[in-house]
C-alpha positions in Angstrom: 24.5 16.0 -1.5 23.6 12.8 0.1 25.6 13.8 3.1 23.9 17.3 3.3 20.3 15.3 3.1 21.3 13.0 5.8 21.9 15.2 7.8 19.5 18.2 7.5 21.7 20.6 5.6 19.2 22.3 2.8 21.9 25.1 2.1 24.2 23.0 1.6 22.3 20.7 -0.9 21.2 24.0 -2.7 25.2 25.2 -2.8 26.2 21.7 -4.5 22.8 22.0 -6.7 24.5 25.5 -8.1 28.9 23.7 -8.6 27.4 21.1 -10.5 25.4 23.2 -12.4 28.1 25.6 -13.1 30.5 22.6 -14.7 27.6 21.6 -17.2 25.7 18.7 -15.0 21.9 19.2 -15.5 20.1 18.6 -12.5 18.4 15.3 -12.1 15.7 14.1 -10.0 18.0 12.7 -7.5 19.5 15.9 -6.7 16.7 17.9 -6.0 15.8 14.5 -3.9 18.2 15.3 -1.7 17.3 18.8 -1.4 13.8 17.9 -0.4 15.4 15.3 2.2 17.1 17.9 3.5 14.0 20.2 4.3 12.3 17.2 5.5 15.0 17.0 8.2 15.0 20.1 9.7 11.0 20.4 9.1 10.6 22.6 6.6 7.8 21.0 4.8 6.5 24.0 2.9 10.1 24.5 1.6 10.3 20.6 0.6 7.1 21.2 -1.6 8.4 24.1 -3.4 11.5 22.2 -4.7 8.7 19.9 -6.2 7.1 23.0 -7.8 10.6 24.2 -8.8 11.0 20.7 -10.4 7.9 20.8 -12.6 8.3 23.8 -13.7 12.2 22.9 -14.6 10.6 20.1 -17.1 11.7 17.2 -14.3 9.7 14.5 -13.4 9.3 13.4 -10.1 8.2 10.6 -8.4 6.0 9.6 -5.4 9.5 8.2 -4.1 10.8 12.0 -4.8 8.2 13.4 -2.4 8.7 9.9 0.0 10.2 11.8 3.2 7.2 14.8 3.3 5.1 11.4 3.9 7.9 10.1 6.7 7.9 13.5 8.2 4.5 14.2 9.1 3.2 10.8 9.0 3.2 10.9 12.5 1.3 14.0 13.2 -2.6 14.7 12.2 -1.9 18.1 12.6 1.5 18.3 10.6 -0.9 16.2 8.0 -3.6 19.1 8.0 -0.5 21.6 8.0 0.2 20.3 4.7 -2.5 19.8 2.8 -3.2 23.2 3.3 0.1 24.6 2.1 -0.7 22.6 -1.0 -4.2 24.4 -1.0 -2.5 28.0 -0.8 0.0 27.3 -3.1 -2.3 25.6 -6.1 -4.4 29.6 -5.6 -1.5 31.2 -6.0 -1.0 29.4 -9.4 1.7 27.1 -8.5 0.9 23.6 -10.6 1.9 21.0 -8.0 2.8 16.9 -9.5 0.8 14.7 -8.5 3.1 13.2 -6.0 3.0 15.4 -3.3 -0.8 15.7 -3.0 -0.2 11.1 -3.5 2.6 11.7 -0.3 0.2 13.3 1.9 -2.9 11.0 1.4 -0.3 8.2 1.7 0.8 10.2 5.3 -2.9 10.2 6.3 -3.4 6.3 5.7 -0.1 5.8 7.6 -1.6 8.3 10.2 -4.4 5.3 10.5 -7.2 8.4 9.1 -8.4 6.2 6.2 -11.3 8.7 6.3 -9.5 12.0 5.9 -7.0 10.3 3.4 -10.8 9.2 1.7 -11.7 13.1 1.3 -8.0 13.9 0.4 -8.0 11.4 -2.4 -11.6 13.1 -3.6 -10.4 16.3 -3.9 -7.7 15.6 -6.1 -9.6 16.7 -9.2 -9.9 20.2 -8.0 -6.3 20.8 -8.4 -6.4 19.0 -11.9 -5.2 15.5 -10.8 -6.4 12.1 -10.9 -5.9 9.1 -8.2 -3.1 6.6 -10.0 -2.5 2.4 -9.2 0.2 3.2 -6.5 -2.2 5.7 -4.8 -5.4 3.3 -4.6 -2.9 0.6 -3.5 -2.4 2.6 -0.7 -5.5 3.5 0.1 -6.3 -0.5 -0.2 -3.4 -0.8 2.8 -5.7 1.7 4.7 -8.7 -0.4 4.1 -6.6 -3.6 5.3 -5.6 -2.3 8.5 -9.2 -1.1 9.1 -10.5 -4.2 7.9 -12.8 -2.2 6.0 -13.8 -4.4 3.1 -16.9 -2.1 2.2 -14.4 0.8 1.3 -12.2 -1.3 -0.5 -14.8 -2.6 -2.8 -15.8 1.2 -3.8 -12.5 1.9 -4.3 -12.0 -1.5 -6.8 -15.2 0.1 -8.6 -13.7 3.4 -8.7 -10.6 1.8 -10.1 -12.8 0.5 -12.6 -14.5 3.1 -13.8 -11.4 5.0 -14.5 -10.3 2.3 -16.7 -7.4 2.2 -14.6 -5.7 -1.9 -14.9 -5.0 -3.1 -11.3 -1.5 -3.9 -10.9 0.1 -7.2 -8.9 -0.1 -5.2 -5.6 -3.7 -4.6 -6.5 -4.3 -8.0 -6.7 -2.9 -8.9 -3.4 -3.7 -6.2 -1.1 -7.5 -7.5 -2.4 -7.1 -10.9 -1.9 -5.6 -9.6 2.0 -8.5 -7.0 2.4 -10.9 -10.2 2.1 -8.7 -12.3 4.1 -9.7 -9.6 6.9 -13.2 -10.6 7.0 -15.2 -13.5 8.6 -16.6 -14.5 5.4 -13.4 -14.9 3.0 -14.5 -16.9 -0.3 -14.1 -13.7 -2.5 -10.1 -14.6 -1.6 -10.3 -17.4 -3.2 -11.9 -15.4 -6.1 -9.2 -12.6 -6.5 -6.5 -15.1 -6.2 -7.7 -16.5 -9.6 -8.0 -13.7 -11.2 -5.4 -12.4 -10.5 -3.6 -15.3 -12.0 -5.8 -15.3 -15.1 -4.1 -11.4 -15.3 -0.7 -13.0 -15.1 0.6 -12.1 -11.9 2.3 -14.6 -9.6 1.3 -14.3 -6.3 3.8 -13.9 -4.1 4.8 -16.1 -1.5 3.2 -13.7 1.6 0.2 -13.5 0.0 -0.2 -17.5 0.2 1.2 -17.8 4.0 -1.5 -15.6 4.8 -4.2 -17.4 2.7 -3.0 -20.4 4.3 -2.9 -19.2 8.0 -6.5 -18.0 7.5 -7.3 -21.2 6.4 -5.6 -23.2 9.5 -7.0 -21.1 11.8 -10.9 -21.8 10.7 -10.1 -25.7 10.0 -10.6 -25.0 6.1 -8.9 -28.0 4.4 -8.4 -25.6 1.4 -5.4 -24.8 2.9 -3.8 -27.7 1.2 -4.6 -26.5 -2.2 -2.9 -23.2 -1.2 0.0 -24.9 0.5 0.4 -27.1 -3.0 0.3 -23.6 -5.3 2.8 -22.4 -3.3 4.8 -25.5 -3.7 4.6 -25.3 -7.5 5.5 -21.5 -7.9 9.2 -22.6 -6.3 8.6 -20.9 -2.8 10.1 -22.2 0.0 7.6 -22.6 3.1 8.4 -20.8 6.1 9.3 -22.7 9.3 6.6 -21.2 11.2 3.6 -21.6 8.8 5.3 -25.7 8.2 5.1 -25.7 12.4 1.4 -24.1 12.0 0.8 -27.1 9.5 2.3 -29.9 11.7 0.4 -29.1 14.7 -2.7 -29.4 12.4 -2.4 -32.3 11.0 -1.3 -33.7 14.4 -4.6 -32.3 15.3 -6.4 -34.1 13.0 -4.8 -37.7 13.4 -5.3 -37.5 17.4 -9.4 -36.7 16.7 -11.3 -39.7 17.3 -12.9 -41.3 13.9 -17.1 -42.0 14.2 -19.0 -44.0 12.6 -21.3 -43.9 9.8 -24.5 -43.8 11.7 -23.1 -41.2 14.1 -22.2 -38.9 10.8 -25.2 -39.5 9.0 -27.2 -38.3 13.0 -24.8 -35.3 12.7 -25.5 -34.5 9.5 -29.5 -34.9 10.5 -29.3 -32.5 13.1 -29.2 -34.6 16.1 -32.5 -36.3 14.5 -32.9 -40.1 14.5 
Protein backbone atom coordinates (compact mmCIF):
# COMPACT_ATOMS: atom_id res chain seq x y z
CA UNK A 1 0.00 0.00 0.00
CA UNK A 2 2.76 2.36 0.73
CA UNK A 3 4.30 1.70 -2.64
CA UNK A 4 0.79 2.26 -4.43
CA UNK A 5 0.54 5.83 -2.30
CA UNK A 6 3.93 6.77 -3.28
CA UNK A 7 3.42 6.53 -6.34
CA UNK A 8 -0.09 7.63 -7.29
CA UNK A 9 -1.77 4.29 -7.69
CA UNK A 10 -5.48 4.61 -5.92
CA UNK A 11 -6.62 1.28 -7.53
CA UNK A 12 -4.15 -0.32 -6.52
CA UNK A 13 -4.37 0.82 -2.77
CA UNK A 14 -8.18 0.02 -3.06
CA UNK A 15 -7.27 -3.75 -4.55
CA UNK A 16 -4.79 -4.34 -1.40
CA UNK A 17 -7.58 -2.54 0.92
CA UNK A 18 -10.06 -5.60 -0.39
CA UNK A 19 -6.87 -9.02 0.05
CA UNK A 20 -6.45 -7.91 3.41
CA UNK A 21 -9.75 -7.63 4.12
CA UNK A 22 -10.61 -10.94 2.60
CA UNK A 23 -7.86 -12.88 5.13
CA UNK A 24 -9.65 -11.24 8.31
CA UNK A 25 -7.27 -7.85 8.71
CA UNK A 26 -9.71 -4.98 9.66
CA UNK A 27 -8.80 -1.87 8.05
CA UNK A 28 -6.87 0.61 10.01
CA UNK A 29 -6.41 4.24 9.65
CA UNK A 30 -3.12 3.74 8.04
CA UNK A 31 -4.52 1.88 5.20
CA UNK A 32 -7.10 4.04 4.06
CA UNK A 33 -4.02 6.77 4.61
CA UNK A 34 -2.55 5.42 1.94
CA UNK A 35 -5.49 5.38 -0.13
CA UNK A 36 -6.05 9.03 0.38
CA UNK A 37 -2.23 9.56 -0.50
CA UNK A 38 -2.77 8.01 -3.39
CA UNK A 39 -5.67 10.32 -4.73
CA UNK A 40 -3.67 13.17 -3.46
CA UNK A 41 -1.09 12.16 -6.13
CA UNK A 42 -2.79 11.95 -9.10
CA UNK A 43 -5.21 15.01 -7.94
CA UNK A 44 -8.17 13.64 -7.15
CA UNK A 45 -9.06 15.64 -4.13
CA UNK A 46 -12.74 15.03 -4.10
CA UNK A 47 -12.04 11.25 -4.19
CA UNK A 48 -9.38 11.75 -1.24
CA UNK A 49 -12.27 13.26 0.93
CA UNK A 50 -14.68 10.58 0.31
CA UNK A 51 -12.30 7.94 1.77
CA UNK A 52 -12.49 10.27 4.85
CA UNK A 53 -16.34 10.06 4.68
CA UNK A 54 -16.02 6.23 4.02
CA UNK A 55 -13.83 6.19 7.24
CA UNK A 56 -16.40 7.83 9.57
CA UNK A 57 -18.95 6.21 8.54
CA UNK A 58 -16.85 2.70 8.95
CA UNK A 59 -16.45 3.72 12.85
CA UNK A 60 -12.52 4.82 12.16
CA UNK A 61 -11.04 7.70 13.49
CA UNK A 62 -8.92 9.78 11.54
CA UNK A 63 -6.61 12.29 12.10
CA UNK A 64 -5.54 15.74 10.87
CA UNK A 65 -2.30 13.71 9.84
CA UNK A 66 -4.84 11.22 7.93
CA UNK A 67 -6.11 14.18 5.77
CA UNK A 68 -2.17 15.79 5.79
CA UNK A 69 -1.53 15.40 1.95
CA UNK A 70 -5.24 17.20 0.80
CA UNK A 71 -3.40 20.19 2.71
CA UNK A 72 0.18 19.37 0.64
CA UNK A 73 -1.72 19.14 -2.51
CA UNK A 74 -3.50 22.27 -2.85
CA UNK A 75 -1.57 24.25 -0.55
CA UNK A 76 -0.14 25.81 -3.29
CA UNK A 77 -3.07 26.82 -5.21
CA UNK A 78 -5.97 29.49 -4.03
CA UNK A 79 -8.05 28.11 -6.48
CA UNK A 80 -7.50 24.30 -5.74
CA UNK A 81 -8.05 25.76 -1.97
CA UNK A 82 -11.64 27.25 -3.04
CA UNK A 83 -12.10 23.92 -5.17
CA UNK A 84 -12.11 22.27 -2.00
CA UNK A 85 -13.87 23.88 0.38
CA UNK A 86 -16.63 23.73 -1.84
CA UNK A 87 -16.62 19.98 -2.39
CA UNK A 88 -16.78 19.79 1.38
CA UNK A 89 -19.90 22.32 1.09
CA UNK A 90 -21.72 19.97 -1.52
CA UNK A 91 -20.98 16.99 0.12
CA UNK A 92 -22.06 18.04 3.91
CA UNK A 93 -25.85 18.98 1.68
CA UNK A 94 -25.95 15.87 0.46
CA UNK A 95 -25.78 14.45 4.02
CA UNK A 96 -22.39 13.11 4.06
CA UNK A 97 -20.95 13.86 7.87
CA UNK A 98 -17.40 14.86 7.17
CA UNK A 99 -14.44 14.65 10.50
CA UNK A 100 -13.33 17.35 11.48
CA UNK A 101 -9.92 16.94 9.87
CA UNK A 102 -10.53 17.64 6.56
CA UNK A 103 -12.44 20.92 6.93
CA UNK A 104 -8.89 21.46 9.88
CA UNK A 105 -6.62 20.35 6.37
CA UNK A 106 -8.06 22.94 4.25
CA UNK A 107 -7.86 25.97 6.66
CA UNK A 108 -4.44 24.64 7.47
CA UNK A 109 -3.94 24.77 3.29
CA UNK A 110 -5.16 28.34 3.35
CA UNK A 111 -2.68 29.57 6.18
CA UNK A 112 0.08 27.83 4.21
CA UNK A 113 -1.45 29.54 1.01
CA UNK A 114 -0.38 32.86 3.22
CA UNK A 115 -4.61 33.78 3.14
CA UNK A 116 -4.76 34.08 6.95
CA UNK A 117 -8.06 35.92 6.01
CA UNK A 118 -9.85 33.32 4.03
CA UNK A 119 -8.50 30.54 6.45
CA UNK A 120 -10.14 33.33 9.24
CA UNK A 121 -13.78 32.83 7.49
CA UNK A 122 -12.99 29.06 6.90
CA UNK A 123 -12.32 28.49 10.58
CA UNK A 124 -15.82 30.58 11.32
CA UNK A 125 -17.89 28.57 9.38
CA UNK A 126 -16.94 25.41 10.98
CA UNK A 127 -20.05 25.39 13.15
CA UNK A 128 -22.33 25.16 10.28
CA UNK A 129 -21.25 21.78 9.42
CA UNK A 130 -21.49 20.81 13.22
CA UNK A 131 -17.71 21.25 14.14
CA UNK A 132 -15.76 23.20 16.45
CA UNK A 133 -12.04 24.78 15.98
CA UNK A 134 -9.60 22.24 18.20
CA UNK A 135 -5.73 23.24 19.95
CA UNK A 136 -3.93 21.95 16.68
CA UNK A 137 -6.18 24.07 14.48
CA UNK A 138 -5.80 27.56 16.37
CA UNK A 139 -2.11 26.66 16.62
CA UNK A 140 -2.18 26.86 13.11
CA UNK A 141 -3.99 29.66 12.60
CA UNK A 142 -1.44 31.31 15.34
CA UNK A 143 1.44 30.30 12.61
CA UNK A 144 -0.76 32.35 10.14
CA UNK A 145 -0.75 35.22 12.49
CA UNK A 146 3.12 34.91 12.93
CA UNK A 147 4.01 35.14 9.48
CA UNK A 148 1.67 38.08 9.06
CA UNK A 149 2.92 39.60 12.14
CA UNK A 150 -0.55 40.09 12.94
CA UNK A 151 -0.59 40.21 16.75
CA UNK A 152 -4.24 41.82 16.81
CA UNK A 153 -5.64 38.57 15.25
CA UNK A 154 -3.79 36.39 17.40
CA UNK A 155 -5.01 37.97 20.55
CA UNK A 156 -8.80 37.32 19.31
CA UNK A 157 -7.99 34.15 18.61
CA UNK A 158 -6.26 33.47 22.42
CA UNK A 159 -9.79 34.95 23.55
CA UNK A 160 -11.65 32.77 21.39
CA UNK A 161 -9.55 29.92 22.78
CA UNK A 162 -10.70 31.01 25.97
CA UNK A 163 -13.99 31.21 25.76
CA UNK A 164 -14.29 27.78 24.49
CA UNK A 165 -12.56 26.57 27.53
CA UNK A 166 -10.24 25.04 25.30
CA UNK A 167 -6.47 24.65 27.55
CA UNK A 168 -3.66 25.97 25.32
CA UNK A 169 -1.17 23.43 24.66
CA UNK A 170 2.93 23.86 24.65
CA UNK A 171 2.75 24.91 20.93
CA UNK A 172 0.17 27.42 22.13
CA UNK A 173 2.51 28.78 24.36
CA UNK A 174 5.26 29.34 21.98
CA UNK A 175 3.76 30.24 18.81
CA UNK A 176 2.39 33.31 21.41
CA UNK A 177 5.42 34.09 22.88
CA UNK A 178 6.80 34.23 18.78
CA UNK A 179 3.57 36.16 17.63
CA UNK A 180 4.84 38.97 20.25
CA UNK A 181 8.29 38.55 19.36
CA UNK A 182 7.01 39.88 15.81
CA UNK A 183 6.13 43.25 17.13
CA UNK A 184 8.06 46.37 18.02
CA UNK A 185 6.80 46.48 21.44
CA UNK A 186 7.61 42.73 22.84
CA UNK A 187 7.19 42.74 26.84
CA UNK A 188 3.98 40.63 26.60
CA UNK A 189 7.00 37.82 25.47
CA UNK A 190 8.27 38.06 28.47
CA UNK A 191 4.79 37.53 29.95
CA UNK A 192 3.77 34.29 28.00
CA UNK A 193 7.08 32.82 28.59
CA UNK A 194 6.04 32.68 32.35
CA UNK A 195 3.10 31.51 32.06
CA UNK A 196 3.61 29.23 30.18
CA UNK A 197 6.07 27.86 32.62
CA UNK A 198 3.65 28.32 35.52
CA UNK A 199 1.41 25.74 33.06
CA UNK A 200 4.41 23.35 33.04
CA UNK A 201 5.68 23.43 29.70
CA UNK A 202 9.40 23.67 28.97
CA UNK A 203 10.13 25.99 26.47
CA UNK A 204 11.91 24.69 23.94
CA UNK A 205 15.21 25.62 22.94
CA UNK A 206 13.98 27.67 19.48
CA UNK A 207 11.70 29.50 21.36
CA UNK A 208 14.62 31.02 23.53
CA UNK A 209 17.22 31.59 20.52
CA UNK A 210 14.59 33.67 19.17
CA UNK A 211 13.77 35.47 22.43
CA UNK A 212 17.33 36.06 22.67
CA UNK A 213 18.08 37.29 19.08
CA UNK A 214 15.25 39.75 19.54
CA UNK A 215 16.77 40.78 22.44
CA UNK A 216 20.50 41.34 20.77
CA UNK A 217 19.20 42.96 18.08
CA UNK A 218 17.43 46.02 20.24
CA UNK A 219 20.44 46.10 22.93
CA UNK A 220 17.97 44.52 25.61
CA UNK A 221 20.38 43.18 28.37
CA UNK A 222 17.42 40.78 29.17
CA UNK A 223 18.91 38.63 26.84
CA UNK A 224 21.21 37.32 29.58
CA UNK A 225 18.44 36.12 31.66
CA UNK A 226 17.14 34.32 28.57
CA UNK A 227 20.53 32.97 27.61
CA UNK A 228 20.92 31.70 31.58
CA UNK A 229 17.24 29.83 31.30
CA UNK A 230 18.35 28.24 28.47
CA UNK A 231 21.44 27.20 30.14
CA UNK A 232 19.54 25.67 33.03
CA UNK A 233 16.93 23.64 30.99
CA UNK A 234 20.26 21.55 29.53
CA UNK A 235 20.14 23.08 25.91
CA UNK A 236 23.07 23.39 24.17
CA UNK A 237 23.50 27.08 22.55
CA UNK A 238 23.84 27.25 18.91
CA UNK A 239 27.06 28.40 17.34
CA UNK A 240 25.44 31.18 15.60
CA UNK A 241 23.38 32.77 18.37
CA UNK A 242 27.01 32.14 20.87
CA UNK A 243 28.75 34.25 17.60
CA UNK A 244 25.61 36.76 17.84
CA UNK A 245 26.52 36.97 21.62
CA UNK A 246 30.31 37.43 21.25
CA UNK A 247 30.06 40.19 18.82
CA UNK A 248 27.87 41.89 21.53
CA UNK A 249 29.62 41.81 24.21
CA UNK A 250 32.69 42.73 22.10
CA UNK A 251 30.46 45.58 21.36
CA UNK A 252 29.93 46.56 24.56
CA UNK A 253 33.63 46.41 26.03
CA UNK A 254 34.94 48.52 22.88
CA UNK A 255 32.09 51.44 23.85
CA UNK A 256 33.75 54.27 25.54
CA UNK A 257 32.76 54.49 29.53
CA UNK A 258 31.42 58.36 30.59
CA UNK A 259 31.39 59.87 33.47
CA UNK A 260 28.95 60.55 36.11
CA UNK A 261 28.21 64.11 35.32
CA UNK A 262 27.96 63.23 31.52
CA UNK A 263 25.19 60.39 32.60
CA UNK A 264 23.37 62.31 35.01
CA UNK A 265 23.29 65.43 31.70
CA UNK A 266 22.03 62.44 29.59
CA UNK A 267 19.66 61.42 31.82
CA UNK A 268 18.52 65.34 32.17
CA UNK A 269 17.84 65.71 28.62
CA UNK A 270 20.83 67.51 27.46
CA UNK A 271 19.90 70.11 30.48
CA UNK A 272 22.53 71.45 32.79
Amino acid sequence: MNAAARNGLPDLATEVLKMIQTIGVSPQEHHFAAIIEAFCKRGWIKEAILVLDLMASSGIESSIGTAEPIAECIQHSAEKIDVAWNQVKQLHQEDHHLHVSIYQTIIMAAVANGDLTKALAFCRALPDFGHSPSVDLYNHLLQGCIHSANRQVGDELLSKMKSAKLKPNRETHENFIRLCLTQDVYEDAFFYLEEMKAAKHKPSSSTYTTLIEKCLSLNDKRYRIALQEMKECGYIIPASLQNQIEIKEKQKDAAPSISEDEQRFIERGGLV
